[in-house]
N, C-alpha and C positions, 0 to 999 in steps of 0.2 A: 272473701268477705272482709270490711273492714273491720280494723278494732275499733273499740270501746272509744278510744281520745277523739280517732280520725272520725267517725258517728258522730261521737256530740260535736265537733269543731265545727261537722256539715250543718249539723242541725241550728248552730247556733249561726252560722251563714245567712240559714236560708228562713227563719221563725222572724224576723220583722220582715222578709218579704210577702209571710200572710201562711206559708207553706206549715201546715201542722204536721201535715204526712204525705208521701211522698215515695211513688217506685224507687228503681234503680239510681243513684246519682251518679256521675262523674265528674271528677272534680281535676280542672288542669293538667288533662291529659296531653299528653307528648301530639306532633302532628303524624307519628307512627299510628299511633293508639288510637284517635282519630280519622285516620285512613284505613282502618281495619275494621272499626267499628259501623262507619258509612256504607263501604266494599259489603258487611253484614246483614246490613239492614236494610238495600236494596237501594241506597242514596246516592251512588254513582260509580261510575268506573275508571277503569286506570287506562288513559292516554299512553301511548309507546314512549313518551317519555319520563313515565311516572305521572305526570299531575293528573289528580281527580278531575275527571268531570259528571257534571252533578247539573240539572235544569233547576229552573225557580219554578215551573210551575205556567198558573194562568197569567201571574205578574212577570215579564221581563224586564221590568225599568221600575223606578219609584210613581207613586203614585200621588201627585201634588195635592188632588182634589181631597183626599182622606189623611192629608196630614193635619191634625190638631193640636192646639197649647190649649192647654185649662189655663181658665179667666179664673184668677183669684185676686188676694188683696195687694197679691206681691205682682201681678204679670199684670192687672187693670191698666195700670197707667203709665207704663214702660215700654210693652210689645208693641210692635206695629200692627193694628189687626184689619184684616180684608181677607184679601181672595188667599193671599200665601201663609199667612198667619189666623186661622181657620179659630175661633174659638169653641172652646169644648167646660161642657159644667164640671165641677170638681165633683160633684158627686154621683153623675154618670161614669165618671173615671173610678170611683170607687168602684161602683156597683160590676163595670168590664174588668176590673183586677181582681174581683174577686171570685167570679167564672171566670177566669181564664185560669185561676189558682188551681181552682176546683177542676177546670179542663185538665189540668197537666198533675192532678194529686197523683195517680196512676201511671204515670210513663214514666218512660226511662229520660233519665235527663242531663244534660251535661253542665256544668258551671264553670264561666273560666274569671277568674281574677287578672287586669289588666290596667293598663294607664292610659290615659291621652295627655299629650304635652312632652313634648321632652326635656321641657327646662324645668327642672323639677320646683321651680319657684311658685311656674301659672298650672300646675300636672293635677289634672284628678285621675284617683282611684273608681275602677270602675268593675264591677262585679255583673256579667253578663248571663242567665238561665236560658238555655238553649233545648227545641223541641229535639231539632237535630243534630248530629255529628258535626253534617259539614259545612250547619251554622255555624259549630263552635271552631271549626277550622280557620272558617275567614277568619272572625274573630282574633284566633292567635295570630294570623296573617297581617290584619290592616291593624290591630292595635297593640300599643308597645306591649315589650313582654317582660316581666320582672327578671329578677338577676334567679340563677338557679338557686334554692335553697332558700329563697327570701320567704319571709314570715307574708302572705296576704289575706291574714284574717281580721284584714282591717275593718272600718265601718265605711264601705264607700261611698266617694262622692257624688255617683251617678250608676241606678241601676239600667237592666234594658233586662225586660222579660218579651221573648220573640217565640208566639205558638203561630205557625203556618198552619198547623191544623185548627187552630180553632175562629171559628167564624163569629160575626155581632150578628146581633139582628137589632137592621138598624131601627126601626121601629119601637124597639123596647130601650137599646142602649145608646141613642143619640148620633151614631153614626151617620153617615150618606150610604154608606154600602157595608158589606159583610166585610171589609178590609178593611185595617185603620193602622195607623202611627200617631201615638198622641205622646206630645209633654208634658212631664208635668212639673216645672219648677220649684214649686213648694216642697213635695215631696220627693223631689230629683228621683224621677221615674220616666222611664223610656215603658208605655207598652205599646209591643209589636203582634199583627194577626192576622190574617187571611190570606197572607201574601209569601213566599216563599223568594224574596226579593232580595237579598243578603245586601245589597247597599241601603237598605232601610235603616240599619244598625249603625251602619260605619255616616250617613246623613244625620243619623237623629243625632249623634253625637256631634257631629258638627255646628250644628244646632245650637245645640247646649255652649259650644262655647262660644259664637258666636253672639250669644246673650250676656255669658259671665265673663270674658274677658272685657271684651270692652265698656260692660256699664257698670263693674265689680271691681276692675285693676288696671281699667284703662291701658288695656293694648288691642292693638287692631288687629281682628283675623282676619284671615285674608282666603278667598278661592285660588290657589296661584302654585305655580311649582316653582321650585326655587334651586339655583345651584351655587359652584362657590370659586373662582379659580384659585390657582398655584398659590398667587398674593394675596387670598382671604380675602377677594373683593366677589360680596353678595351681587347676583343679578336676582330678579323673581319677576316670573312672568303670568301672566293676569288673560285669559282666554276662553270664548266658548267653544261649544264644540265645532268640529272643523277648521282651527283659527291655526294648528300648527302648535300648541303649545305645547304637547309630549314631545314632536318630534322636536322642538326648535330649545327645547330646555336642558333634553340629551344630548350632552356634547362628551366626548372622549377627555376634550382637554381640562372638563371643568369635573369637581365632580358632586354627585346629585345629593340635593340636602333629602327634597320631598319632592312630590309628583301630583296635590292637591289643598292639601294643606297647609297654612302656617300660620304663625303668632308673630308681632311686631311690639316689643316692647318696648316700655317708656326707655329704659337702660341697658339692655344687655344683649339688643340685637334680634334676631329669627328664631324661631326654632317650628319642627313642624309637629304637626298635631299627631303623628301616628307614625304605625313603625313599619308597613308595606304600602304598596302601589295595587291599584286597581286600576286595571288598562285596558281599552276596548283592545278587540281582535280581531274587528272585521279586518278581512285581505289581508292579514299580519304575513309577513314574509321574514324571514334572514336578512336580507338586504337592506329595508326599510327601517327595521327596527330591530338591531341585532341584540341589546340587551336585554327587551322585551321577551323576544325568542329565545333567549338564552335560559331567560328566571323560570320555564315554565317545564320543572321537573318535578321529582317527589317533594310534596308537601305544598306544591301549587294549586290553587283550582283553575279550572277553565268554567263559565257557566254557559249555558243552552247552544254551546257547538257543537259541530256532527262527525264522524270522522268518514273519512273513506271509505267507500264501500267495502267489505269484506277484508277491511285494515283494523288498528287501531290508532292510525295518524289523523289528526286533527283535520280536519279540510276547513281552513279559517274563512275561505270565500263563499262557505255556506251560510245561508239565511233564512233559511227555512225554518227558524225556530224566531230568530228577529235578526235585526242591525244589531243590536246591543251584546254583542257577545262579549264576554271579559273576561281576566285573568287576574287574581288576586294572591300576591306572592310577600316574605317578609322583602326589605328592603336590604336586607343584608344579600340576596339573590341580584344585586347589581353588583357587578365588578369598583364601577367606585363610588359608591354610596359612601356617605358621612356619618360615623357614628361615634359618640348619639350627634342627632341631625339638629345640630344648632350652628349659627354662623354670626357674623359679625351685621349690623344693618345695614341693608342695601346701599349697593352704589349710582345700580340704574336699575331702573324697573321698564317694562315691555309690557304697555296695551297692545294685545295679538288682537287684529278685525279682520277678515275674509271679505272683505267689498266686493259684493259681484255690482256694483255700478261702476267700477273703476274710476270713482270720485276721489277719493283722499291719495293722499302720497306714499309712497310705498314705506319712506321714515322720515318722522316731523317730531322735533322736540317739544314739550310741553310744558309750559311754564304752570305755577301752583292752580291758577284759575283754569286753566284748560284741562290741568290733569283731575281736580275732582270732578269738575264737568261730565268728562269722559270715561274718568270712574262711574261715576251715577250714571251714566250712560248705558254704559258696558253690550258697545254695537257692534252685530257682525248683520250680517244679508247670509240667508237659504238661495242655494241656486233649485233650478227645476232637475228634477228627478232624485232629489233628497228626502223629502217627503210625499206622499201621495197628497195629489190634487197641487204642489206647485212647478209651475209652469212659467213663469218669469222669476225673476230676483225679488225677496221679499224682505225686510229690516225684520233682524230680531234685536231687542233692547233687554236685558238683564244689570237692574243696577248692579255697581259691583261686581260683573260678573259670575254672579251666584244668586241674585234673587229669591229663587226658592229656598234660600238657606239660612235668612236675615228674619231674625225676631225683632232687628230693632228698626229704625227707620233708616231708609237709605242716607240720609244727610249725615247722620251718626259716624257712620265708617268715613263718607267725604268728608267733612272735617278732621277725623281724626288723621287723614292721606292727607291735609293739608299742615295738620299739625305736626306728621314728621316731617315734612318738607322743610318746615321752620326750622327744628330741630336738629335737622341733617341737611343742611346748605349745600354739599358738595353732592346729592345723589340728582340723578337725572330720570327723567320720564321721558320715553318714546313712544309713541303709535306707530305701530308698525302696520301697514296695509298687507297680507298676504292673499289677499282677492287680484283682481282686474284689473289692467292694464292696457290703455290705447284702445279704449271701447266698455260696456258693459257685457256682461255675461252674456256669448251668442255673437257678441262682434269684437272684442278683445278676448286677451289671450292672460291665464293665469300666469302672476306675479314667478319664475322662474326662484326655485328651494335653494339653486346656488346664491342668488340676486342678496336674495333675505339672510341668509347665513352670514354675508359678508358685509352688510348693513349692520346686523347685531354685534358681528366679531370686531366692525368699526368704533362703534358705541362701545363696547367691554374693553377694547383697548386704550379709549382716549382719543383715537384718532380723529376727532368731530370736534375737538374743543375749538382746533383755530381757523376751523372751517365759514365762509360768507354761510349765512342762514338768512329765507326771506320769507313774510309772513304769507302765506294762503288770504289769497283778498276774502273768501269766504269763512272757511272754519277759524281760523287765524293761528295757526299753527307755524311752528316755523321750521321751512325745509330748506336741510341744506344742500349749496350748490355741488359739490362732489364726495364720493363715498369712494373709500378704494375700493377697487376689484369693480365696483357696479358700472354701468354707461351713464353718462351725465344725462343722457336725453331721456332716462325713463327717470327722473326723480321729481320733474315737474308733471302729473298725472296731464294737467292740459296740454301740454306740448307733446302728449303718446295720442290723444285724439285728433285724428284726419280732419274730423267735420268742431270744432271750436265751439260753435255754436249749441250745438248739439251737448258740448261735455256743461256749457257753464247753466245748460234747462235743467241738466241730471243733475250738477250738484244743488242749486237752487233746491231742486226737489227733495232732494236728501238731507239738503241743511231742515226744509221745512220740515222733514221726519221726526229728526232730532227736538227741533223749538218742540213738535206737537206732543212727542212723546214724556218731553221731561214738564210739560204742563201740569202732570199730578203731585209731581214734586216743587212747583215753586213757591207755594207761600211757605214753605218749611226750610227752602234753600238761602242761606246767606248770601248779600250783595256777590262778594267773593267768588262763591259758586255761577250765579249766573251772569258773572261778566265773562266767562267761559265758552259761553254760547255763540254757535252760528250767527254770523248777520246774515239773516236772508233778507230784511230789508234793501239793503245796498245791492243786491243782486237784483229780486223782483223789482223795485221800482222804477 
């Protein structure tokens, strides 16, 4: 039992959360304690090499449609609202905080005190109640963890109360469905429900600061991983999924700031938002991804993968639960992580696209107007057999490469990528194609992983400064004429296509993608921004 001090300290925690009474608590438990507790309660099992694995449940993935901000007098006229930024009434948000209190008066509960930021300049305190264990596991996992011994009976910056068991009903509590994630910025509240999703926690948080950094202290976060070489010169790289960015941001030689997260500030450079890595695991192998493979021992989780028949080794090429399988580990579980994970500001940043039209070039520099363009843009293509029901190449657009994670408007963060540019004269921006080459998906052939390594490691070294560059008559981009290590004939994408003709319909057609897609964004885009754009004029006519 605890004593008397450690009682009231809980209690005084958790009584502006709304909790009057309340079962068992646990408070900042070790990730031993944690994995015994889980192992107990029937929350998951131990992997042969130690890491929990533990399922979410009916939710495998985040659930966009159920994520909510309350419209009050502080979010009215700041958040972006539509389809991703979902409005939710403040007092429907009371009425679900206070059943969900009520839900969880009687369970057993974990609480872990933590931070996001690591520059302790832009860092909030963050105070998380947990239904489960090995909620609170991630938790210690993806968000920084205090110094042992430190005082965290602060008042924190930002709660997150996460009941997987307990359901809305949307009918009565304003919901869409029995699951929800809402913000609430006034009362800096995270509630979490229906969903046994553990990136709901580690997103909503992103969330939050992706609202308070940039419209509060003016620095830009970023969707991006970032690392740092020998000379303390920042790369950070900006990617959706499929585009190569875990793999192409783990390097041996460099070593890893973050893996999704980061902060860009006015002064003092990067830092990233959290203190582990969340990594898919479909097909994970040793070979592919040996750090990854490495971090995933005691105090890891692995979520909805299966093991071996009558083993307990992980069979990562299963999918019978989903694609989405992951592993969430601290980031001290990488050999050379950075700690704490702050770095100097970028010197080149990396747009990662997967073109399965095999239009764009495999590496083109980007001057300020092309890179927010292309920021706001934030383009890859789905080949067929990725999703059910695609069957040709399809464009996906994510402003910023993170769309679903932007309360403010997309132009926001592009100007502010155009305002470090200013800032920071000497850093560079490339789009890197790691899609299709010498045809579209089906008639060319993917962009070879040596090609592109040696493209970037060209770019990180310098070696492009005194390279001829010509612009792309279409996107207007400017590629240059030789890269060491690569062959000069694959860096003009038209000169890989047989049929000429043929490649200048596809890009025409893709350029028009682009003009169609960023149509919802131009009366809000600066001249600036849309001198960035495609000419598909000059093509079509």
């Amino acid at each position: 039992m605890m004593d008397t001090a450690a009682t009231t300290s809980l209690r005084n925690r958790l009584q502006p959360l709304g909790f009057s009474q309340t079962g068992e608590v646990h408070l900042n438990l070790t990730p031993a304690e944690l994995v015994e507790h889980a192992l107990r309660r029937g929350e998951g099992t131990l992997t042969d090499t130690g890491a929990l694995m533990a399922d979410t449940g009916k939710f495998t993935g985040r659930s966009p449609k159920d994520r909510f901000v309350v419209k009050d007098a502080n979010t009215a006229d700041s958040v972006w609202w539509g389809d991703i930024n979902i409005p939710f009434d403040a007092d429907k948000f009371d009425q679900l905080h206070t059943k969900m209190v009520q839900y969880l008066a009687d369970k057993e509960l974990y609480v872990r005190e933590a931070y996001a930021g690591a520059n302790p300049d832009y860092q909030l305190k963050l105070r998380v109640v947990n239904e489960l264990a090995w909620h609170n596991l991630f938790c210690y996992n993806m968000f920084l963890r205090p110094a042992e011994g430190a005082d965290t009976s602060w008042l924190p910056d930002f709660t997150i109360i996460c009941a997987p068991g307990f359901e809305a009903d949307p009918a009565v509590d304003g919901t869409r469905q029995a699951n929800f994630a809402i913000l609430n910025f006034t009362k800096k509240m995270i509630l979490i429900g229906g969903t046994g999703y553990a990136g709901e926690m580690k997103k909503g948080i992103f969330g939050v600061l992706n609202y308070l950094l940039p419209y509060e202290h003016n620095t830009l976060s970023m969707h991006c991983s970032a690392n740092v070489g020998k000379d303390g010169d920042t790369a950070v790289f900006f990617g959706l999924s499929g585009t190569g960015k875990t793999t192409l941001s783990a390097d041996p030689n460099r070593g890893l700031i973050g893996d999704d997260e980061h902060g860009w500030t006015p002064d003092a450079g990067i830092f990233n938002f959290e203190g582990g890595c969340y990594a898919k695991v479909i097909d994970l192998s040793r070979e592919k991804e040996p750090q990854i493979w490495d971090a995933i021992k005691f105090g890891s989780i692995v979520e909805n993968t299966r093991f071996i028949p009558g083993t307990h080794t992980v069979d990562y090429a299963n999918k019978s639960v989903t694609e989405n399988t992951r592993t969430a580990y601290p980031i001290s579980y990488i050999d050379n992580a950075i700690e704490p994970s702050v770095a100097d500001a970028p010197k080149n940043i990396f747009f990662l696209t997967a073109d399965a039209f095999g239009v764009l070039p495999p590496i083109s520099k980007l001057d300020k107007s092309h890179a927010m363009y292309h920021f706001m843009s934030g383009y890859t293509a789905k080949v067929a057999g990725t999703e059910m029901g695609v069957t040709e190449p399809q464009t996906t657009f994510s402003a910023c490469f993170g769309a679903v994670f932007l309360p403010l408007h997309p132009t926001k963060y592009a100007e502010m990528l155009g305002q470090k540019m200013d800032e920071n004269p000497d850093v560079n921006v490339w789009l890197i194609n790691t899609g299709w080459t010498g045809g579209s998906y089906g008639v060319g052939s993917r962009m070879k992983l040596g090609y592109t390594r040696a493209m970037i490691t060209a770019a990180l070294n310098g070696e492009l400064h005194d390279v001829t560059f010509t612009k792309h008559p279409i996107f207007g981009v400017e590629v240059p004429a030789a890269v060491p290590g690569v062959p000069t004939d694959i860096l003009d994408p038209r000169n890989t296509w047989s049929d000429k003709e043929a490649y200048d319909k596809t890009a025409a057609a893709l350029a028009d993608k682009f003009v169609n897609n960023f149509q919802k964004y131009a009366d809000f885009a600066n001249e600036e921004i849309l001198a960035g754009a495609p000419k598909v004029a000059e093509v079509t006519a």
